[in-house]
Jmol script that loads the backbone (N, CA, C; Angstrom):
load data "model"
ATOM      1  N   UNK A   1     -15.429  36.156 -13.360  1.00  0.00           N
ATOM      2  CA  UNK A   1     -15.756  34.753 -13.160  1.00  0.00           C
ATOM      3  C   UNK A   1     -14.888  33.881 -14.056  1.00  0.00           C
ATOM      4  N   UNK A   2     -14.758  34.078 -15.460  1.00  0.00           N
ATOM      5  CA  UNK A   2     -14.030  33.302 -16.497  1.00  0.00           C
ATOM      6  C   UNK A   2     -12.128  33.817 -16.116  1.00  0.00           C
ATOM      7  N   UNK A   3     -12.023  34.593 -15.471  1.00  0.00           N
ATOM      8  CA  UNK A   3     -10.734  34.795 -14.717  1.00  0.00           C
ATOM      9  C   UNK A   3     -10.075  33.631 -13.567  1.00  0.00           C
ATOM     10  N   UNK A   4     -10.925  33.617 -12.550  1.00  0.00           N
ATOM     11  CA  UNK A   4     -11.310  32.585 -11.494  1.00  0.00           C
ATOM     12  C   UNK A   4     -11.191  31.197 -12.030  1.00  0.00           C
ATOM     13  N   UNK A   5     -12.185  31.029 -12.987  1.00  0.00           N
ATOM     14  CA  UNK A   5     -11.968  29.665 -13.317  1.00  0.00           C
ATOM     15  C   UNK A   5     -10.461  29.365 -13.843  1.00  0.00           C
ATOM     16  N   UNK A   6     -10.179  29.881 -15.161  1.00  0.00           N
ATOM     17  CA  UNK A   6      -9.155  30.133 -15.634  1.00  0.00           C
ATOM     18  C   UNK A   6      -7.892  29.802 -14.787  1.00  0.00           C
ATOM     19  N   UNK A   7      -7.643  30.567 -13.589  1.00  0.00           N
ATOM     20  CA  UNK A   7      -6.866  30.622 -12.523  1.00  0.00           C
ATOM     21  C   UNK A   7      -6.760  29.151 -11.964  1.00  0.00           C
ATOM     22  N   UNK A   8      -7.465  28.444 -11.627  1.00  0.00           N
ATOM     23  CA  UNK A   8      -7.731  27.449 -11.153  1.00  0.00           C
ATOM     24  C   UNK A   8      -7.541  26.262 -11.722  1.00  0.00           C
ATOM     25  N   UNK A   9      -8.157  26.814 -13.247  1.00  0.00           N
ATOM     26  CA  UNK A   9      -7.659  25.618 -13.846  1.00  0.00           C
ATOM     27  C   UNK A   9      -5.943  25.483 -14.151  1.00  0.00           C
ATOM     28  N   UNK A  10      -5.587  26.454 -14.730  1.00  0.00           N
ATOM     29  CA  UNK A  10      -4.337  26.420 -14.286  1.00  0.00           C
ATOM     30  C   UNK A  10      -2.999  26.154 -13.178  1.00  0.00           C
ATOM     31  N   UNK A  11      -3.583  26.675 -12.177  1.00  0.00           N
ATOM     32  CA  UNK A  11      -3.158  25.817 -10.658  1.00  0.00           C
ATOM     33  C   UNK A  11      -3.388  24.377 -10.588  1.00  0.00           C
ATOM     34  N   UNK A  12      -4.996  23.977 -11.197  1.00  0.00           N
ATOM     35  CA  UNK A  12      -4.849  22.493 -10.759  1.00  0.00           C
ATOM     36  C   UNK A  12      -3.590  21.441 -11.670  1.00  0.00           C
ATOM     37  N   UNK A  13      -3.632  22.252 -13.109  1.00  0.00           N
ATOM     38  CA  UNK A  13      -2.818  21.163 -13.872  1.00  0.00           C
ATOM     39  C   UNK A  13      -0.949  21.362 -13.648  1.00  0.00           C
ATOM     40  N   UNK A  14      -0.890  23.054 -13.100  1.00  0.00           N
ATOM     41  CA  UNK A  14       0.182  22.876 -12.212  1.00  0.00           C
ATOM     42  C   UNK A  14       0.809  21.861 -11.272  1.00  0.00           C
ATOM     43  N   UNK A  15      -0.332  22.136 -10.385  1.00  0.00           N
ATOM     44  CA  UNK A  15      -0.023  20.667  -9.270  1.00  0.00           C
ATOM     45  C   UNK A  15      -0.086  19.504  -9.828  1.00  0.00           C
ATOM     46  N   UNK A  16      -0.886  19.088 -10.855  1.00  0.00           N
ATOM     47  CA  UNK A  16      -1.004  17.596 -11.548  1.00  0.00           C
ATOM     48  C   UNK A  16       0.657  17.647 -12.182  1.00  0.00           C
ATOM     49  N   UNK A  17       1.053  18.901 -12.535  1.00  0.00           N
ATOM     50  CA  UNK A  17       2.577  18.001 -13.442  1.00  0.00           C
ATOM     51  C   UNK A  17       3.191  18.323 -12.568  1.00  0.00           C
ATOM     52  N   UNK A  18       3.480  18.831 -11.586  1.00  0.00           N
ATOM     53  CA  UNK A  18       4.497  18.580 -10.322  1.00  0.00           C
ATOM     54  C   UNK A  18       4.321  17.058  -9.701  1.00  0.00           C
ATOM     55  N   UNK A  19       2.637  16.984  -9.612  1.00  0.00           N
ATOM     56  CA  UNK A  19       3.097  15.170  -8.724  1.00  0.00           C
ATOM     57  C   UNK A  19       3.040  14.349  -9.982  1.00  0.00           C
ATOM     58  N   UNK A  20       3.289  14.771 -11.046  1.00  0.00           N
ATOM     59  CA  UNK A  20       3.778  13.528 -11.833  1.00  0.00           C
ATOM     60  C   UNK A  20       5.190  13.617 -12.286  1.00  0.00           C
ATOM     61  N   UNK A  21       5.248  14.616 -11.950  1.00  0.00           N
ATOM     62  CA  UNK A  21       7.109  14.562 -12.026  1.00  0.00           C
ATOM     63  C   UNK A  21       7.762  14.619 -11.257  1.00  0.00           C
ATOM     64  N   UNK A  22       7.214  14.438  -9.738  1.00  0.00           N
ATOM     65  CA  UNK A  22       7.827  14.252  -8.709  1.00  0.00           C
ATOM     66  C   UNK A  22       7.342  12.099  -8.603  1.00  0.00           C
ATOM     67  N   UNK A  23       6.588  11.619  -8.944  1.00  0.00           N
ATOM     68  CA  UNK A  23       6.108  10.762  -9.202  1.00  0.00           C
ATOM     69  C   UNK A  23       7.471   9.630 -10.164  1.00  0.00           C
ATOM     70  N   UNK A  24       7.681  10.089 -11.354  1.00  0.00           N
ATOM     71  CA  UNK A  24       8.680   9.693 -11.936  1.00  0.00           C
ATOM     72  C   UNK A  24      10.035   9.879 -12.048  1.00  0.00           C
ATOM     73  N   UNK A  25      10.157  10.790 -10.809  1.00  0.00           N
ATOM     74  CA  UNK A  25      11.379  11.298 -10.602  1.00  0.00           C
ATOM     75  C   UNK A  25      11.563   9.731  -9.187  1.00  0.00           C
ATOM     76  N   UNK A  26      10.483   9.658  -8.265  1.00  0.00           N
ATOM     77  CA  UNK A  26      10.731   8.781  -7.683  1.00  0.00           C
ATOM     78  C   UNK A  26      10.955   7.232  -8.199  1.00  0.00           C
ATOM     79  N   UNK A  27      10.178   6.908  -9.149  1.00  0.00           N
ATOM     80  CA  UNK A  27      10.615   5.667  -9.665  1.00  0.00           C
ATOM     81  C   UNK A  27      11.667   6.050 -10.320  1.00  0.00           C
ATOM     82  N   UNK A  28      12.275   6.536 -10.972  1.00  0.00           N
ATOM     83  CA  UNK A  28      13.287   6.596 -11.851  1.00  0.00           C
ATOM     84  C   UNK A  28      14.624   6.742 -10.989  1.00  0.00           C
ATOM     85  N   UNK A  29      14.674   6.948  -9.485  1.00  0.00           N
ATOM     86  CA  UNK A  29      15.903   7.097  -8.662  1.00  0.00           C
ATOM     87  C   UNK A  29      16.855   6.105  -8.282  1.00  0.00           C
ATOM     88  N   UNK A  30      15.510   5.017  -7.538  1.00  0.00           N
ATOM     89  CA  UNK A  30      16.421   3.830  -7.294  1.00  0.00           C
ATOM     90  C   UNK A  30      16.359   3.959  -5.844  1.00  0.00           C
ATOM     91  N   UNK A  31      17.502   2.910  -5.214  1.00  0.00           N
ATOM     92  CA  UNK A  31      16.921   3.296  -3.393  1.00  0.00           C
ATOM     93  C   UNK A  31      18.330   3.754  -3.144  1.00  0.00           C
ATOM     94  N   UNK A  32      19.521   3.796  -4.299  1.00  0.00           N
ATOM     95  CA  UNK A  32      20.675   4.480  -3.907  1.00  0.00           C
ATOM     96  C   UNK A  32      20.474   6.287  -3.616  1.00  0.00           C
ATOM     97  N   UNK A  33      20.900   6.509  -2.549  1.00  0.00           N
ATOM     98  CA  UNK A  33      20.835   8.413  -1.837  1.00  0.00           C
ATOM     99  C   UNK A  33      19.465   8.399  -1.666  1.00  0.00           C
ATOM    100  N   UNK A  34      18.684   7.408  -1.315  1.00  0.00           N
ATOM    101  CA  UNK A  34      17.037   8.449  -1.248  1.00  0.00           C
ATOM    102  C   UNK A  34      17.015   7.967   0.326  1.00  0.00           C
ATOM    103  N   UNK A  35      15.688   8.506   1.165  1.00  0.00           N
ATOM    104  CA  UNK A  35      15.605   8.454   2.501  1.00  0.00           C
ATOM    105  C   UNK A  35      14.632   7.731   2.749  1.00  0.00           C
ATOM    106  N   UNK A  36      14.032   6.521   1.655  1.00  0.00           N
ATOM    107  CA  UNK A  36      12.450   5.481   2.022  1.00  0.00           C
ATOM    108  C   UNK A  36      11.686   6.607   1.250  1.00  0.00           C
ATOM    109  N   UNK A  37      11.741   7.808   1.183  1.00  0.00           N
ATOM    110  CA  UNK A  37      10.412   8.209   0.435  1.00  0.00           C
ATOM    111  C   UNK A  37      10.658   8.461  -1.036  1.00  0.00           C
ATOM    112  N   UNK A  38      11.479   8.582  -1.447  1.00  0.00           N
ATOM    113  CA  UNK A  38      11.991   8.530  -2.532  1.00  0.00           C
ATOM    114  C   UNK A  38      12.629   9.778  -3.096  1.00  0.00           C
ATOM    115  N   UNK A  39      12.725  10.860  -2.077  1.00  0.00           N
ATOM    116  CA  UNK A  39      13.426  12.129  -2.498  1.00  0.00           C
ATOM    117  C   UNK A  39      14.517  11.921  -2.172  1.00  0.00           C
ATOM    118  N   UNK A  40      15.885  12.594  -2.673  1.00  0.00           N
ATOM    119  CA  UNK A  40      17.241  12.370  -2.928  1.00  0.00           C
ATOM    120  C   UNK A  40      17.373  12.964  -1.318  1.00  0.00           C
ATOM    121  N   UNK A  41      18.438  12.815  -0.488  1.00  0.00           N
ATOM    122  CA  UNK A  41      19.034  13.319   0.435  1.00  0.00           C
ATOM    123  C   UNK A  41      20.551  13.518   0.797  1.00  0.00           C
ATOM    124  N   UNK A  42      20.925  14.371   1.005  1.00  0.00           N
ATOM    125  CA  UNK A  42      22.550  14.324   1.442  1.00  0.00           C
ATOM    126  C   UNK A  42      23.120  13.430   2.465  1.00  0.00           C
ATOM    127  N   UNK A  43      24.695  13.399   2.588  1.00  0.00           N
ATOM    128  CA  UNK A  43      25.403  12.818   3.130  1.00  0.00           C
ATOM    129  C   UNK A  43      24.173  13.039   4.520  1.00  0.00           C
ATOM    130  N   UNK A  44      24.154  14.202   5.657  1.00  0.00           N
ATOM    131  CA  UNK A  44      23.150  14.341   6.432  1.00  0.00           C
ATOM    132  C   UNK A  44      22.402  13.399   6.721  1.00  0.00           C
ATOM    133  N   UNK A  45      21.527  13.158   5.603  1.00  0.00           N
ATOM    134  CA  UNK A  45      20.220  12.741   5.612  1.00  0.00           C
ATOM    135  C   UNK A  45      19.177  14.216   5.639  1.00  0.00           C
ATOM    136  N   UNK A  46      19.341  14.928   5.560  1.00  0.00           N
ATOM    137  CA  UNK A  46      18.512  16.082   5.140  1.00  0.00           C
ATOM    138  C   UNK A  46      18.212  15.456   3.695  1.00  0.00           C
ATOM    139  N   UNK A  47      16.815  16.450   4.176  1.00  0.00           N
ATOM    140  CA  UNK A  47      15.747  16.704   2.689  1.00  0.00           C
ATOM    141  C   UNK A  47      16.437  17.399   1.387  1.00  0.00           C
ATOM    142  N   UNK A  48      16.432  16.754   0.378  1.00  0.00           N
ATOM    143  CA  UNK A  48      17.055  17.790  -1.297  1.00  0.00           C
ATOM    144  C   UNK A  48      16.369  18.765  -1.314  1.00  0.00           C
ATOM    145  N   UNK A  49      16.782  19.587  -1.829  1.00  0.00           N
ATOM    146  CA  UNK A  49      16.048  21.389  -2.426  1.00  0.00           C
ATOM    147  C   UNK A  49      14.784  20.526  -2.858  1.00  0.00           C
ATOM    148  N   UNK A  50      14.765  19.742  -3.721  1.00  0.00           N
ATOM    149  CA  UNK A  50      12.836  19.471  -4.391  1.00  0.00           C
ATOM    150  C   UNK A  50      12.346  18.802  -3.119  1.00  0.00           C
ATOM    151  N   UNK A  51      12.491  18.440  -2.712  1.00  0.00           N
ATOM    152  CA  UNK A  51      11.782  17.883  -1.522  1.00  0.00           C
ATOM    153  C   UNK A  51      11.271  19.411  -0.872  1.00  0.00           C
ATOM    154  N   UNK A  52      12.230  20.092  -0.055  1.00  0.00           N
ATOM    155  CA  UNK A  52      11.457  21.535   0.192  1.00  0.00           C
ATOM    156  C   UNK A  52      10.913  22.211  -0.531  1.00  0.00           C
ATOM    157  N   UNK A  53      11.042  22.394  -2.137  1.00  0.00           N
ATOM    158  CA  UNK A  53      10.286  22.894  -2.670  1.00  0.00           C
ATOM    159  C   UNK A  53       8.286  22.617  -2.842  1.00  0.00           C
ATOM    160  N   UNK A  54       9.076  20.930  -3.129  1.00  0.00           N
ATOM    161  CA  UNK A  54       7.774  20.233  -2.947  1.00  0.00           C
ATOM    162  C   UNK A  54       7.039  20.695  -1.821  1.00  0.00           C
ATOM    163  N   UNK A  55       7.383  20.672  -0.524  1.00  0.00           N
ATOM    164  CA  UNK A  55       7.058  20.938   0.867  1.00  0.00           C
ATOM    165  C   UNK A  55       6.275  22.074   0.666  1.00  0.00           C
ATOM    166  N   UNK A  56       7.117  23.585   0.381  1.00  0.00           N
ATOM    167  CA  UNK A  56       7.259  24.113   0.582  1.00  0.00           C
ATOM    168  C   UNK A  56       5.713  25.100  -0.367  1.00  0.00           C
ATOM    169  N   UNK A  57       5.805  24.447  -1.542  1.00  0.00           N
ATOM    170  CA  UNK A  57       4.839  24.950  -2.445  1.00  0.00           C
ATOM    171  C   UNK A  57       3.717  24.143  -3.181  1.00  0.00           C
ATOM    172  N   UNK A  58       3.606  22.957  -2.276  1.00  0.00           N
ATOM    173  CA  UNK A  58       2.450  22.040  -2.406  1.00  0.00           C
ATOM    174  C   UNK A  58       1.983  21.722  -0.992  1.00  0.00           C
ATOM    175  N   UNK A  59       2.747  20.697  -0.345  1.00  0.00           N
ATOM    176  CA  UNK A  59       2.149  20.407   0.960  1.00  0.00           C
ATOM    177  C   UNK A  59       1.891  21.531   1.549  1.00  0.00           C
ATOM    178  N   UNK A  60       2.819  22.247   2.102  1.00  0.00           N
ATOM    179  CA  UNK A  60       1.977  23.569   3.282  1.00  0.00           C
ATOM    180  C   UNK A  60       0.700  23.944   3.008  1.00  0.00           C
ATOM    181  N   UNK A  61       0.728  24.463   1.509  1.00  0.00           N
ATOM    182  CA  UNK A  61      -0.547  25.322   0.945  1.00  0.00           C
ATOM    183  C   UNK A  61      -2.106  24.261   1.309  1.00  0.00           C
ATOM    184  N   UNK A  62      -1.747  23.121   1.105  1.00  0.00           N
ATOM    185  CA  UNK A  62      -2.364  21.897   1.210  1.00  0.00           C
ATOM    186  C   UNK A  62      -2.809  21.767   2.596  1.00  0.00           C
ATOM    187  N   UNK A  63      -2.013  21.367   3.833  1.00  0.00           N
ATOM    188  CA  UNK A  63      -2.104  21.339   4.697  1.00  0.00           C
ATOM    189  C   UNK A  63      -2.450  22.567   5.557  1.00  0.00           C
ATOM    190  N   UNK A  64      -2.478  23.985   5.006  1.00  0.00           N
ATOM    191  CA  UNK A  64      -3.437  24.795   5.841  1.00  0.00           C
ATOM    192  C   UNK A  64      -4.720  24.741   5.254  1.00  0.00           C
ATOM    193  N   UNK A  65      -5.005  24.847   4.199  1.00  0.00           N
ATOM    194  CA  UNK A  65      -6.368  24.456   3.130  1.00  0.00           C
ATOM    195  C   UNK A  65      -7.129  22.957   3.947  1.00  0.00           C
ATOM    196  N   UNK A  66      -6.743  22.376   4.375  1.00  0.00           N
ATOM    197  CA  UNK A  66      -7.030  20.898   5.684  1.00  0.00           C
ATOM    198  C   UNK A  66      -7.312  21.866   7.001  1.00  0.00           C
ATOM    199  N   UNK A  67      -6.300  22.079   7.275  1.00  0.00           N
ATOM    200  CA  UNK A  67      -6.470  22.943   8.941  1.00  0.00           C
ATOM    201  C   UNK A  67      -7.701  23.993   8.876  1.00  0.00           C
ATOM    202  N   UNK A  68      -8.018  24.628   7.970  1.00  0.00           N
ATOM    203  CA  UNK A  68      -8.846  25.305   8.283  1.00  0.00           C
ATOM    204  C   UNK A  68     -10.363  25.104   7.844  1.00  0.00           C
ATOM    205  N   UNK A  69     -10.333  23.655   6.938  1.00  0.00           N
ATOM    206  CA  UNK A  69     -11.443  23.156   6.959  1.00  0.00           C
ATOM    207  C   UNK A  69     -12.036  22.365   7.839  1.00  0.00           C
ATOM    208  N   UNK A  70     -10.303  21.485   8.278  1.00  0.00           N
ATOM    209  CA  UNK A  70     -11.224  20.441   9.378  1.00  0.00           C
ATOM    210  C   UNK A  70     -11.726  21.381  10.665  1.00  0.00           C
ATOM    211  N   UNK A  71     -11.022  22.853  11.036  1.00  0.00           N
ATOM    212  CA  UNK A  71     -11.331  24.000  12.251  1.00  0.00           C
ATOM    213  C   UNK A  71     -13.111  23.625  11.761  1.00  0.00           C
ATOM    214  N   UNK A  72     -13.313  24.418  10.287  1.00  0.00           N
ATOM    215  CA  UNK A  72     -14.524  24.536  10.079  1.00  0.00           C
ATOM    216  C   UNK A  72     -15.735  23.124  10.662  1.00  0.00           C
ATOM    217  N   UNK A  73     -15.018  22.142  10.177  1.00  0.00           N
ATOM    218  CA  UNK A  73     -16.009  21.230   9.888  1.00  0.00           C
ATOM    219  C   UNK A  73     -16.455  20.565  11.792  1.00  0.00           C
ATOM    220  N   UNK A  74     -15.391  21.064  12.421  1.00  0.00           N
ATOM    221  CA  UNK A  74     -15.029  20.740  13.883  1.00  0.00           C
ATOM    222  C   UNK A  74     -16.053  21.888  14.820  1.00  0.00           C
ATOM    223  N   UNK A  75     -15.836  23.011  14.207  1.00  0.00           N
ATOM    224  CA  UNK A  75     -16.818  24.127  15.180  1.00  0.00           C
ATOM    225  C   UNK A  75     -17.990  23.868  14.413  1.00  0.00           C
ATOM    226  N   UNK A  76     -18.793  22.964  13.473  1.00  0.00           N
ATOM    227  CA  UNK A  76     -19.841  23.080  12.979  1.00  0.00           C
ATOM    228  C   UNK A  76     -20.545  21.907  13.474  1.00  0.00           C
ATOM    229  N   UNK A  77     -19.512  20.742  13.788  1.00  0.00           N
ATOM    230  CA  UNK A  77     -20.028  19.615  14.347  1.00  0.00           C
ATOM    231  C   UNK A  77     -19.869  19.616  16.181  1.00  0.00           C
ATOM    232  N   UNK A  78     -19.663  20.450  16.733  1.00  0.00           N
ATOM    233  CA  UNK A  78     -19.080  21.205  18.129  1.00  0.00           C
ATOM    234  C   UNK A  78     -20.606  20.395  18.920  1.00  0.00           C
ATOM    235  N   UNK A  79     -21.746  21.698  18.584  1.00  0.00           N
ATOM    236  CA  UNK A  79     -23.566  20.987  19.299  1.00  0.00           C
ATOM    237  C   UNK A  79     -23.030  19.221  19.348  1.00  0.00           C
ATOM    238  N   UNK A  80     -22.975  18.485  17.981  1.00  0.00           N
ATOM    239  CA  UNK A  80     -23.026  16.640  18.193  1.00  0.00           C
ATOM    240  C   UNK A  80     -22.375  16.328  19.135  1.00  0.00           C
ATOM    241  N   UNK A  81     -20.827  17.123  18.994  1.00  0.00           N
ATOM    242  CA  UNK A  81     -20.119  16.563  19.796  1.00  0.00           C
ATOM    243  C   UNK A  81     -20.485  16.885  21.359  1.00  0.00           C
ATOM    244  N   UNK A  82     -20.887  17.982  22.150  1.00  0.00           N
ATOM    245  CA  UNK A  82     -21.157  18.332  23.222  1.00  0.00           C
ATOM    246  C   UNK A  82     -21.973  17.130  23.800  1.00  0.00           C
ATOM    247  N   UNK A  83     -23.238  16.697  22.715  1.00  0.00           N
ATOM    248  CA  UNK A  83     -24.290  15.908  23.039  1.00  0.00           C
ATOM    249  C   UNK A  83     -23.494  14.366  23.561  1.00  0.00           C
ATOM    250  N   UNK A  84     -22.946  13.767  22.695  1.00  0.00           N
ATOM    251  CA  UNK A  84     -21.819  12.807  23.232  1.00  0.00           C
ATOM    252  C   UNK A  84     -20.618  12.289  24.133  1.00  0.00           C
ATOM    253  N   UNK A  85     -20.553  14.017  24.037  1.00  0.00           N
ATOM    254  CA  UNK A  85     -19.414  14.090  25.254  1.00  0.00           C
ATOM    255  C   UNK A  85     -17.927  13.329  24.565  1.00  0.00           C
ATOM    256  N   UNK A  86     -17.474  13.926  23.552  1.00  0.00           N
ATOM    257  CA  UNK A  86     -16.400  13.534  23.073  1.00  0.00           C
ATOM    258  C   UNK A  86     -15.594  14.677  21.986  1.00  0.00           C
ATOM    259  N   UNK A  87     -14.811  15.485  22.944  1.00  0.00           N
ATOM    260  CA  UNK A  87     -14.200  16.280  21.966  1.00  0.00           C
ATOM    261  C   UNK A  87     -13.133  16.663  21.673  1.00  0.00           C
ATOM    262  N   UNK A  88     -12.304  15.116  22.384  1.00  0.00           N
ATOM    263  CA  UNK A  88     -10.723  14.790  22.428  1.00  0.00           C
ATOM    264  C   UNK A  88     -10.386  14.263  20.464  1.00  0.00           C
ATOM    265  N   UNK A  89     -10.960  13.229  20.438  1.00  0.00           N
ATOM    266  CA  UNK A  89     -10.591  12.758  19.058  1.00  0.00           C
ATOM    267  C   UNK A  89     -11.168  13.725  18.341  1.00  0.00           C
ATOM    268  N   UNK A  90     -12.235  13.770  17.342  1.00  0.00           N
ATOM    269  CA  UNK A  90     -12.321  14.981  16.681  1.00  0.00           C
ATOM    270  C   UNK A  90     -11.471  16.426  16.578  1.00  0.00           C
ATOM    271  N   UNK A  91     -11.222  17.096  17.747  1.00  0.00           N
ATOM    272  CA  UNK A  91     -10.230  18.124  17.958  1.00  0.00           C
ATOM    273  C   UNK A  91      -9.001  17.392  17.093  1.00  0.00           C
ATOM    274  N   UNK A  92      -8.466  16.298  17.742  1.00  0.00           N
ATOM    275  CA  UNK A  92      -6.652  15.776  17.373  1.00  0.00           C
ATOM    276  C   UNK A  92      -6.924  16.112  15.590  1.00  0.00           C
ATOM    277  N   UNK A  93      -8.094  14.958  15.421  1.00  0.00           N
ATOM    278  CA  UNK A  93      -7.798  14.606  13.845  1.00  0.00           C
ATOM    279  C   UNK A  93      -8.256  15.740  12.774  1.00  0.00           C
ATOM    280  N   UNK A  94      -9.253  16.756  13.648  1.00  0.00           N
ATOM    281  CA  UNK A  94     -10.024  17.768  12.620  1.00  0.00           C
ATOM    282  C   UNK A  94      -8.391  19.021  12.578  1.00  0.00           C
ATOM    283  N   UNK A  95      -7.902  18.992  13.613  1.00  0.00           N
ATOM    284  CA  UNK A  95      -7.235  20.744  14.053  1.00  0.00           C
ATOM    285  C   UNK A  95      -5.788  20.402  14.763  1.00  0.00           C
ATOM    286  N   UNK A  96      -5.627  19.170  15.154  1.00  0.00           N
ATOM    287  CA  UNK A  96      -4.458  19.182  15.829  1.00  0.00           C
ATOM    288  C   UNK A  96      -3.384  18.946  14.830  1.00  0.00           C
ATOM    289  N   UNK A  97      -4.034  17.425  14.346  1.00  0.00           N
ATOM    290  CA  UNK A  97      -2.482  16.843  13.298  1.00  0.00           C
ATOM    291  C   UNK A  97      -2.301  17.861  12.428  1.00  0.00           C
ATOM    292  N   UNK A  98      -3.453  18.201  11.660  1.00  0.00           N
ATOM    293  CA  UNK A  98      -3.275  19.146  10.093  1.00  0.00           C
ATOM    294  C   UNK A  98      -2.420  20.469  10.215  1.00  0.00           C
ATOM    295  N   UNK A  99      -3.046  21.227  11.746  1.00  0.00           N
ATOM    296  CA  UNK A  99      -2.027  22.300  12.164  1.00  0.00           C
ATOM    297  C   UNK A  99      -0.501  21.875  12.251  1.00  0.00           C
ATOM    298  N   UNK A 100      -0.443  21.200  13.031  1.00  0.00           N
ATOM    299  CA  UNK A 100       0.918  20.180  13.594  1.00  0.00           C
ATOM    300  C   UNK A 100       1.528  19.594  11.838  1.00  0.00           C
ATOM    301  N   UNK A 101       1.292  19.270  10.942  1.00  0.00           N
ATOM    302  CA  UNK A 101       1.979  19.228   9.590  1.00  0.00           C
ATOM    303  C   UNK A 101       2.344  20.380   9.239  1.00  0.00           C
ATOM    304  N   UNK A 102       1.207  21.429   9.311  1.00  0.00           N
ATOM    305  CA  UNK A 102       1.416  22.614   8.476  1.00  0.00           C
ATOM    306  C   UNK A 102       2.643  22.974   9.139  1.00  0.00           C
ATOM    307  N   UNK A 103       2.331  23.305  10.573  1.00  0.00           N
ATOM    308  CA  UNK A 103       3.436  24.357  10.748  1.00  0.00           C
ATOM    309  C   UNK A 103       4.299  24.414  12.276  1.00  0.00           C
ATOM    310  N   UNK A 104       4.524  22.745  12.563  1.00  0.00           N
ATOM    311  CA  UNK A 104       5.940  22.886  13.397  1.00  0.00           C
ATOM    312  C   UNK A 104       6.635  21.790  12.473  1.00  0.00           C
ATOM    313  N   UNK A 105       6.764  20.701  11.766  1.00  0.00           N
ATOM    314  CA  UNK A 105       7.239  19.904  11.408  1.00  0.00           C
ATOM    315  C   UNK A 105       8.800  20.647  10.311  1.00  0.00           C
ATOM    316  N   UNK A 106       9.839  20.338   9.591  1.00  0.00           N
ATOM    317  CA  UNK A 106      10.851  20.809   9.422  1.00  0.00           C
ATOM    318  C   UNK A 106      10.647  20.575   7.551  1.00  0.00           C
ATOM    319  N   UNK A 107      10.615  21.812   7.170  1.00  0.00           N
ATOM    320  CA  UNK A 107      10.874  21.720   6.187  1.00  0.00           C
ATOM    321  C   UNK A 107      11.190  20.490   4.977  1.00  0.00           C
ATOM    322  N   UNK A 108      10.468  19.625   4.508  1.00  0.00           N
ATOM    323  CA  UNK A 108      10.805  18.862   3.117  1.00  0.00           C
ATOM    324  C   UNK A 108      10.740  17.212   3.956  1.00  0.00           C
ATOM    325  N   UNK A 109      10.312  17.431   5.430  1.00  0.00           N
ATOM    326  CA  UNK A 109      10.371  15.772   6.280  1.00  0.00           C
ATOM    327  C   UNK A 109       8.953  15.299   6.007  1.00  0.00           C
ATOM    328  N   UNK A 110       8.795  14.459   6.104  1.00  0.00           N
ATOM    329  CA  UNK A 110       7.453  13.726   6.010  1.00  0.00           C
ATOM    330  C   UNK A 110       6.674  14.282   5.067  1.00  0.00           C
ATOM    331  N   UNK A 111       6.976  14.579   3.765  1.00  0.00           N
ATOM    332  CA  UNK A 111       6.197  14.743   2.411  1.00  0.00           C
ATOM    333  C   UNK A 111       6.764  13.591   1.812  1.00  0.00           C
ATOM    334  N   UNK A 112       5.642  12.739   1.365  1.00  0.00           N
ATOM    335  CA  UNK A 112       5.850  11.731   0.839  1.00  0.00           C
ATOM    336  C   UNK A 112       5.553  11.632  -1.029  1.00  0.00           C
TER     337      UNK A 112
END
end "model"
wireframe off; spacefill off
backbone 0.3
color backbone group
């Protein structure tokens, strides 16, 4: 149990100094080479290595940890919804978008 916690607490203050140094890395850039979100980009316009990293080892993990809660929270609220007859919106916003971030979108795009 004191392992677990431990673990966790450590992960959370992980992620706290990544978005604060991804945080002051964005104010500190300027709007010269960035793409509106404030991560650096190449001649391209492709995403910088921290941008995918960011992506890559915050958002995803993030965005399936969403997908499979809003699944949860969507097959648990399923009975309300039947009763109403509405199970277009709920589906999009509980299971569609969060899947659809996690895992067709391109590497290091739309992490803000």
């Amino acid at each position: 149990m004191a392992i677990a916690s431990r673990s966790l607490s450590v992960l959370a203050g992980a992620v706290l100094s990544l978005a604060a140094a991804s945080a002051s890395a964005q104010s500190s850039s300027g709007s010269s080479g960035t793409n509106g979100s404030g991560y650096e980009v190449d001649n391209t316009g492709a995403p910088s290595g921290m941008a995918m990293a960011a992506d890559l080892l915050i958002a995803r993990p993030l965005g399936l940890a969403a997908t499979l809660l809003g699944t949860a929270v969507f097959v648990v609220s399923l009975p309300f919804q039947a009763l109403a007859g509405n199970f277009a919106d709920p589906a999009q916003s509980l299971v569609v978008e969060p899947a659809t971030f996690t895992f067709t979108r391109p590497l290091g795009q739309g992490v803000n």
